[in-house]
C-alpha positions in Angstrom: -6.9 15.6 -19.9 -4.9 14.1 -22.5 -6.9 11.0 -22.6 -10.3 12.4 -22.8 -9.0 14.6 -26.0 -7.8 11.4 -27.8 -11.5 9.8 -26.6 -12.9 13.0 -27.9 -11.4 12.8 -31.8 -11.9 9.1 -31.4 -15.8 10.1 -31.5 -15.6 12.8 -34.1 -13.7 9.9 -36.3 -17.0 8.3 -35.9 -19.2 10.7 -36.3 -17.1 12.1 -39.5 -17.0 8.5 -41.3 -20.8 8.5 -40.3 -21.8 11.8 -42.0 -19.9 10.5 -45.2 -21.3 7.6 -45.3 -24.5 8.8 -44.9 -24.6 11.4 -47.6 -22.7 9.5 -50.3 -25.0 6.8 -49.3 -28.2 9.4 -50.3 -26.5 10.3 -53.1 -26.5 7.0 -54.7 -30.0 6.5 -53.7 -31.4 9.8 -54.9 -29.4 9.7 -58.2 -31.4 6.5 -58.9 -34.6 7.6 -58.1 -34.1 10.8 -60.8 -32.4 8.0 -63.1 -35.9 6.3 -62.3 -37.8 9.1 -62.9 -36.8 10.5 -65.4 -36.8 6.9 -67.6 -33.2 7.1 -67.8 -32.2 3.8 -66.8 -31.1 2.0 -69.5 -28.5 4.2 -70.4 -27.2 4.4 -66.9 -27.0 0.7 -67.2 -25.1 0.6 -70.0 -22.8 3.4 -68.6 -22.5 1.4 -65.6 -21.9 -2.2 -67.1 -24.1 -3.2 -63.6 -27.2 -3.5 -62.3 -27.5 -1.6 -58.7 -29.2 -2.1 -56.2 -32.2 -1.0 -54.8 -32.6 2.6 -53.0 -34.5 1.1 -50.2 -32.1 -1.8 -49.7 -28.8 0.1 -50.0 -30.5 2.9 -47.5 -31.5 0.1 -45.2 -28.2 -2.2 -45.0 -25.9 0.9 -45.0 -28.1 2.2 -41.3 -28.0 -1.2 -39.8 -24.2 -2.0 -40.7 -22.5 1.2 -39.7 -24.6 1.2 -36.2 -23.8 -2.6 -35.9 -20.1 -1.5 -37.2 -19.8 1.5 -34.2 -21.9 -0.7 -31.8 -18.8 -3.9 -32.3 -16.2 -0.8 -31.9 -17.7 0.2 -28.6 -17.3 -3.7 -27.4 -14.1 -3.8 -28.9 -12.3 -0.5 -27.2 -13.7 -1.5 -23.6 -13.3 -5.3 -23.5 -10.8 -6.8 -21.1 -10.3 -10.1 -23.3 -7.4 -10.6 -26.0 -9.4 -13.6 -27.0 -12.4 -11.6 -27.3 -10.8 -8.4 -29.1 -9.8 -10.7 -31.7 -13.0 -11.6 -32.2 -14.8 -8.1 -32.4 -11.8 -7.2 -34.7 -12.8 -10.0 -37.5 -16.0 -8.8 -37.2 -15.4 -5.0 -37.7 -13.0 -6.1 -40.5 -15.9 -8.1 -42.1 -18.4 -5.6 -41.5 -16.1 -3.4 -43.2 -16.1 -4.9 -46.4 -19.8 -5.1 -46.7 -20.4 -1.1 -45.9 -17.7 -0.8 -49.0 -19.6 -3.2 -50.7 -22.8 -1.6 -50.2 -21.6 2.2 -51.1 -19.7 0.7 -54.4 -16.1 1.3 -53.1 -17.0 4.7 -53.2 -15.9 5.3 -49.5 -12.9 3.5 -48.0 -12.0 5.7 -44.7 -13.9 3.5 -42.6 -10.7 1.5 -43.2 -9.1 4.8 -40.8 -11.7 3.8 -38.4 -10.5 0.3 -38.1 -7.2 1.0 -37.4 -7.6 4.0 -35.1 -9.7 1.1 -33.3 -7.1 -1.3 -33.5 -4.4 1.3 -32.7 -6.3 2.8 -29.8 -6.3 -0.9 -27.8 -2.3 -1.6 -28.8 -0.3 -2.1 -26.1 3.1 -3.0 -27.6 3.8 -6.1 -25.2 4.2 -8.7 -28.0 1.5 -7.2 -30.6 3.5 -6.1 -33.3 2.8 -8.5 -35.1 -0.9 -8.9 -34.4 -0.4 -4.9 -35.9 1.4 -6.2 -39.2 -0.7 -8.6 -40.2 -3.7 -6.3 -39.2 -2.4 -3.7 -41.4 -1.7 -5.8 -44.4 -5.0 -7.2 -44.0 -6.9 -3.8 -44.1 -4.6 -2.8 -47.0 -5.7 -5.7 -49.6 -9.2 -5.0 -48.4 -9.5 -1.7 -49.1 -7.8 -2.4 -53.1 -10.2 -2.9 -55.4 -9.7 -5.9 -56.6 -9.0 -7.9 -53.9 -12.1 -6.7 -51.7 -14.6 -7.6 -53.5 -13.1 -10.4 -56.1 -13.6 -8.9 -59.6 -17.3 -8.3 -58.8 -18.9 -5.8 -61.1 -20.3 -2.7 -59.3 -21.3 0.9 -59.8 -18.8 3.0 -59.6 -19.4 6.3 -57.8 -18.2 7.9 -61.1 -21.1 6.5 -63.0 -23.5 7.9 -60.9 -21.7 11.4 -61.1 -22.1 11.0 -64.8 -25.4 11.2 -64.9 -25.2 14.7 -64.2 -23.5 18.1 -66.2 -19.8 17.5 -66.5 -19.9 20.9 -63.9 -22.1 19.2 -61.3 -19.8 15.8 -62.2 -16.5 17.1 -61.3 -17.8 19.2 -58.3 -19.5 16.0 -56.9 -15.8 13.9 -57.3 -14.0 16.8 -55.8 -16.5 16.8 -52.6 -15.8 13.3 -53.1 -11.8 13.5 -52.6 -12.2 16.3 -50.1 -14.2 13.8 -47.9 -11.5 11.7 -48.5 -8.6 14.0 -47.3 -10.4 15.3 -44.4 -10.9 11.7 -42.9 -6.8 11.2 -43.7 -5.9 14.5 -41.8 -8.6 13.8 -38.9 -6.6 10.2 -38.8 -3.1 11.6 -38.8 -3.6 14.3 -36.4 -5.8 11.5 -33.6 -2.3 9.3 -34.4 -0.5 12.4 -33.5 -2.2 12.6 -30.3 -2.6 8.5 -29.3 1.6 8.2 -29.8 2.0 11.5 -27.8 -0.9 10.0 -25.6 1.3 6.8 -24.9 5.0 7.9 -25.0 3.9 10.7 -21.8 2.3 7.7 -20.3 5.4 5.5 -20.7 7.1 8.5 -19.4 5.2 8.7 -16.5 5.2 4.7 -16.0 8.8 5.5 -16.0 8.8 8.3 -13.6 6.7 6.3 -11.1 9.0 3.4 -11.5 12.1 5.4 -10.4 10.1 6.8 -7.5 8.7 3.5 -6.3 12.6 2.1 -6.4 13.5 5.2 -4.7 10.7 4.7 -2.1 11.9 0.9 -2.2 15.5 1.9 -1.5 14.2 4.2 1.7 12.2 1.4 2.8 15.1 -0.8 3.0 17.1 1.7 4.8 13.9 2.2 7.0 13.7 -1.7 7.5 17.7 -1.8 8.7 17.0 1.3 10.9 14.0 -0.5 12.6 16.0 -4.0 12.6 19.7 -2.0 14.3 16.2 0.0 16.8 15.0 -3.1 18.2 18.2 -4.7 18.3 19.5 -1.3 20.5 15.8 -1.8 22.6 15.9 -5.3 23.1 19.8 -4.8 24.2 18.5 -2.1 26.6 15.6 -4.2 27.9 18.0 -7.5 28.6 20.3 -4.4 30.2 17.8 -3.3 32.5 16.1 -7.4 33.4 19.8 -8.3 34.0 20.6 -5.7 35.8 17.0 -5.3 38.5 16.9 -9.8 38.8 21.0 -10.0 38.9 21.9 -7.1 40.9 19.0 -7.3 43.6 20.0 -11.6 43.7 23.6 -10.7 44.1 23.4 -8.0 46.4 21.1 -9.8 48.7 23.8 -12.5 48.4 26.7 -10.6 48.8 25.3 -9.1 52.4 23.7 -12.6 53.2 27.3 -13.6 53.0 28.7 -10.7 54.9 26.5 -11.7 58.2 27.8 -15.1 57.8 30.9 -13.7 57.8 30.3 -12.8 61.2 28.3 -15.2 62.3 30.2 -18.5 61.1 32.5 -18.7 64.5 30.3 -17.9 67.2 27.1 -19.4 65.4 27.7 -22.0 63.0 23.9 -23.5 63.4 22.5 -19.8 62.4 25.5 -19.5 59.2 24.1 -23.0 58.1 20.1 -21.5 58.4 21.8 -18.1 56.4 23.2 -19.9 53.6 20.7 -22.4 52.7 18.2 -18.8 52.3 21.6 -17.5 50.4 21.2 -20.8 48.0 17.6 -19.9 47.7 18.1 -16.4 46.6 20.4 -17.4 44.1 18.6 -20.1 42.7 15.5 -17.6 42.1 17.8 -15.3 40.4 19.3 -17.4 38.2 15.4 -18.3 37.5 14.4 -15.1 37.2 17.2 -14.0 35.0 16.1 -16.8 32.5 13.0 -15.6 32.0 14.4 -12.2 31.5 15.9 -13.0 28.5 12.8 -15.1 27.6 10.9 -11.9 27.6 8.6 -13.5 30.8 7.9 -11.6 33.7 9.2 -12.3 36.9 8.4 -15.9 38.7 6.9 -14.5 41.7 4.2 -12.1 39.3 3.5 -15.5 37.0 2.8 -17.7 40.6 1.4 -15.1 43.0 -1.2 -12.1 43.0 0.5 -9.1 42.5 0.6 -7.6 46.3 1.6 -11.1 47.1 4.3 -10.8 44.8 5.7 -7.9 46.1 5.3 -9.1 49.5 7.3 -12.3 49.0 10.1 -10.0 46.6 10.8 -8.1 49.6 10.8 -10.9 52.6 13.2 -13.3 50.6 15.6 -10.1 50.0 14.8 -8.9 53.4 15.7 -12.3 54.7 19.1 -12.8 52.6 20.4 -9.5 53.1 19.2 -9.0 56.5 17.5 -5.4 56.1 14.2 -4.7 57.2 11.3 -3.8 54.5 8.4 -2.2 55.6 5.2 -1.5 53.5 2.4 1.3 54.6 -0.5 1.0 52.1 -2.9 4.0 52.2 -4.7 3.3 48.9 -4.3 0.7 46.2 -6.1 0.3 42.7 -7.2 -3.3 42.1 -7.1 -2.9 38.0 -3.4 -2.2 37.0 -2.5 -3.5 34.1 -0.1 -6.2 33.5 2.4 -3.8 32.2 2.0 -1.4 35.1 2.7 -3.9 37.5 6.0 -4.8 35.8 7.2 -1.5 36.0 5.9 -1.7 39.6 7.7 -4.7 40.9 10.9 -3.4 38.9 10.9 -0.2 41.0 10.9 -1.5 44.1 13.3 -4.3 43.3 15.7 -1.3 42.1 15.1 0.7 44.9 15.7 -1.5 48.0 18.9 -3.0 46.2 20.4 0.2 46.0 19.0 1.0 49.1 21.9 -1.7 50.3 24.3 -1.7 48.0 24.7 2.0 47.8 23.5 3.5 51.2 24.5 0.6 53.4 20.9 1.1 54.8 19.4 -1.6 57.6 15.5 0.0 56.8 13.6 0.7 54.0 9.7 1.9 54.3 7.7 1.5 51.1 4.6 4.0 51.4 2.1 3.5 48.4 -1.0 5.7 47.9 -2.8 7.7 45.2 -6.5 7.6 44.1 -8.1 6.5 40.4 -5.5 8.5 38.3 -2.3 7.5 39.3 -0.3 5.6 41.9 2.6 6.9 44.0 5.0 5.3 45.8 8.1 6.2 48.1 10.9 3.8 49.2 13.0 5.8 52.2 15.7 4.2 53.3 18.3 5.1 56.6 21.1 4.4 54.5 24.2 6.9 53.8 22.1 8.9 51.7 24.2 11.4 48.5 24.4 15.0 48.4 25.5 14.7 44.7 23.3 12.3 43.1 24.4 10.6 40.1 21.9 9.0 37.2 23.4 5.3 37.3 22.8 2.6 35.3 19.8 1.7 37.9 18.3 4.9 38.2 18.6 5.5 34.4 16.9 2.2 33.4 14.0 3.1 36.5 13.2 6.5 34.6 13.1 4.7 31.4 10.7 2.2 32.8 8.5 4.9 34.1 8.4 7.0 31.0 7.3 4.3 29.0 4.6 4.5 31.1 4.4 8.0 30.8 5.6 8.2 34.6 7.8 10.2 37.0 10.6 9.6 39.1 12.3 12.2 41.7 15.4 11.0 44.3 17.1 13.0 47.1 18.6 12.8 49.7 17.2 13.2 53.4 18.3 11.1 57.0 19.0 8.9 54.0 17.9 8.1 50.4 14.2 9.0 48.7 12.9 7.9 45.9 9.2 8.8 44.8 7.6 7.7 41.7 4.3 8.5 40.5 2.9 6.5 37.9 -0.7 7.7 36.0 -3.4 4.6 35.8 -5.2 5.9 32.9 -2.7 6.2 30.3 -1.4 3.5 27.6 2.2 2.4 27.7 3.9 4.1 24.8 5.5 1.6 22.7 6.8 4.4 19.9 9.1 5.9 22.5 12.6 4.7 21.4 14.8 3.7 24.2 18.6 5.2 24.5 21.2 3.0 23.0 
């Protein structure tokens, strides 16, 4: 709103200087032709101490410069280029000195429209003194003497003497008001430009403070997302250590249990058991490097996923001794690489707690489900709990699921249950913050 005002008194400046220029300019033409006319000329010459010029050339030069005059002002106010501004200003400057040349000094507010020009493109980064020397310029040129050189010319009072000494003074006091209007119409678009520029260095200001304020919450933000992943990707080790660790060293730790038994009256059978015991642990240790590698498990990289799960199973079913059963009713052949993860960490979860916790010697994996989601149940004839507690196990299973926006249930029944369900057609949610 502000800037259209100060866009709007630049154009009645214009407009203003235009109209005077234009009138004083018929005056002086028109007061020659009745000088003509009336065969008056010699004494007007010798009032005048010059010889004028011409109506049609003064009427002629004064159209085309002012238009050339507003047309370099337009350039001038949009151009992006200093170079170029500098340029268009010497040539406003220059023309100027010939419209006050051509109306006899008689007019110098197009000075005013110079500066308002030159004031209305200052940007105060390193121009004051491009604005000094500007200004001193425009001064000398609009003193008398020093515009046009001593040249004789016809003063606008010689023309107004050529009239009544009534019609003389009333012409020099239209003369002066011109004069003072332009000055006010300056001052007052002055008024506006500085108010113009100080509210938009105020608001400079104000945006600057919010944009470090904004900075300053981004930085917080930036910390809060760093300490975030730091908490998820300690939560995601948590849970790979705990599924590839705890399934190898439970398998072991039972493995080692039937040798126990067995090392006395069956040394040739120990010897079979701990070389699949060395095995186990080798793969765990393998496994639990590419856990913190961020890969996914050796036996999804090597094998198709069913396979996978298949071989999971018979090496844990072989080191631990517990029988693992799978019934497949239905099974979708486009889970996603993410889906399967979750998958394979289920079951691993489930049949090592299936052992460690409920001592079981079975565990039946039933999968079914149809093109929406997948369920799956791992019963076990284990000890079972009539007060089931969320573990660590149990806690990083429901987290795995929900990231996939699953379900888990658990009870307990001739044993442990756990059923999860897990929908096919749904994108993992990678916005949902883990628990730290």
């Amino acid at each position: 709103m502000q800037n259209s005002t100060i866009k709007g008194m630049h154009r009645l400046l214009y407009i203003y200087n235009g109209l005077v220029t234009f009138i004083l300019m018929m005056f002086m033409c028109l007061t020659q032709e009745r000088i003509n006319n009336s065969m008056t000329a010699r004494a007007f010459l010798e009032l005048a101490g010059a010889v004028p010029q011409s109506s049609i050339f003064i009427f002629c030069t004064t159209i085309l410069a002012f238009l050339t005059f507003v047309l370099i002002g337009h350039f001038y106010r949009q151009s992006q280029s200093r170079h170029m501004r500098y340029c268009l200003f010497a040539a406003q400057v220059v023309l100027c000195m010939l419209l006050m040349r051509i109306l006899n000094l008689s007019y110098d507010g197009i000075v005013l429209l110079v500066v308002a020009d030159l004031m209305y493109r200052y940007e105060g980064h390193r121009q004051e003194y491009t604005l000094l020397i500007a200004m001193i310029c425009l001064y000398f040129i609009a003193n008398y003497n020093v515009a046009i050189f001593q040249t004789k010319i016809v003063s606008f009072e010689a023309y107004a003497s050529y009239y009544n000494a009534d019609a003389a003074a009333v012409l020099l006091a239209i003369k002066n008001t011109f004069y003072s209007l332009n000055i006010v119409c300056f001052v007052f678009y002055l008024v506006l430009l500085v108010k113009s520029k100080h509210e938009e260095k105020e608001r400079i200001r104000l945006l600057n403070e919010k944009l470090e304020e904004a900075n300053q919450r981004l930085r917080a933000y930036a910390i809060e997302v760093e300490q975030m992943a730091e908490t998820r990707e300690r939560n995601r080790l948590a849970r790979e250590i705990h599924d590839t660790l705890g399934h190898a060293l439970t398998g072991i730790a039972a493995g080692l249990d039937a040798c126990i038994m067995t090392l006395e009256v069956a040394p040739e059978l120990t010897k079979k058991q701990l070389n699949k015991i060395r095995d186990t642990a080798k793969k765990g240790i393998t496994d639990v490097r590419r856990s913190v590698k961020k890969l996914r498990p050796d036996d999804l990289e090597r094998l198709p996923f069913q396979e996978a799960l298949m071989e999971m199973t018979k090496n844990y079913s072989e080191s631990s001794g517990m029988e693992i059963t799978f019934d497949i009713f239905s099974w979708s052949n486009n889970l996603r690489q993410d889906q399967e993860d979750v998958i394979y960490r289920v079951l691993q979860e489930s049949i090592t707690n299936s052992k460690r916790h409920g001592h079981a010697t079975k565990v039946k994996i039933t999968i079914g489900g149809n093109e929406k989601y997948l369920l799956i149940v791992i019963a076990d004839n284990g000890q079972g709990c009539e007060d089931v507690k969320q573990g660590f196990g149990l806690k990083h299973m429901r987290e795995r699921l929900e990231l996939l926006h699953g379900t888990v249930h658990y009870w307990s029944d001739e044993g442990f249950i756990v059923e999860a369900m897990i929908p096919l057609n749904r994108e993992v949610d990678h916005d949902k913050s883990t628990d730290s």
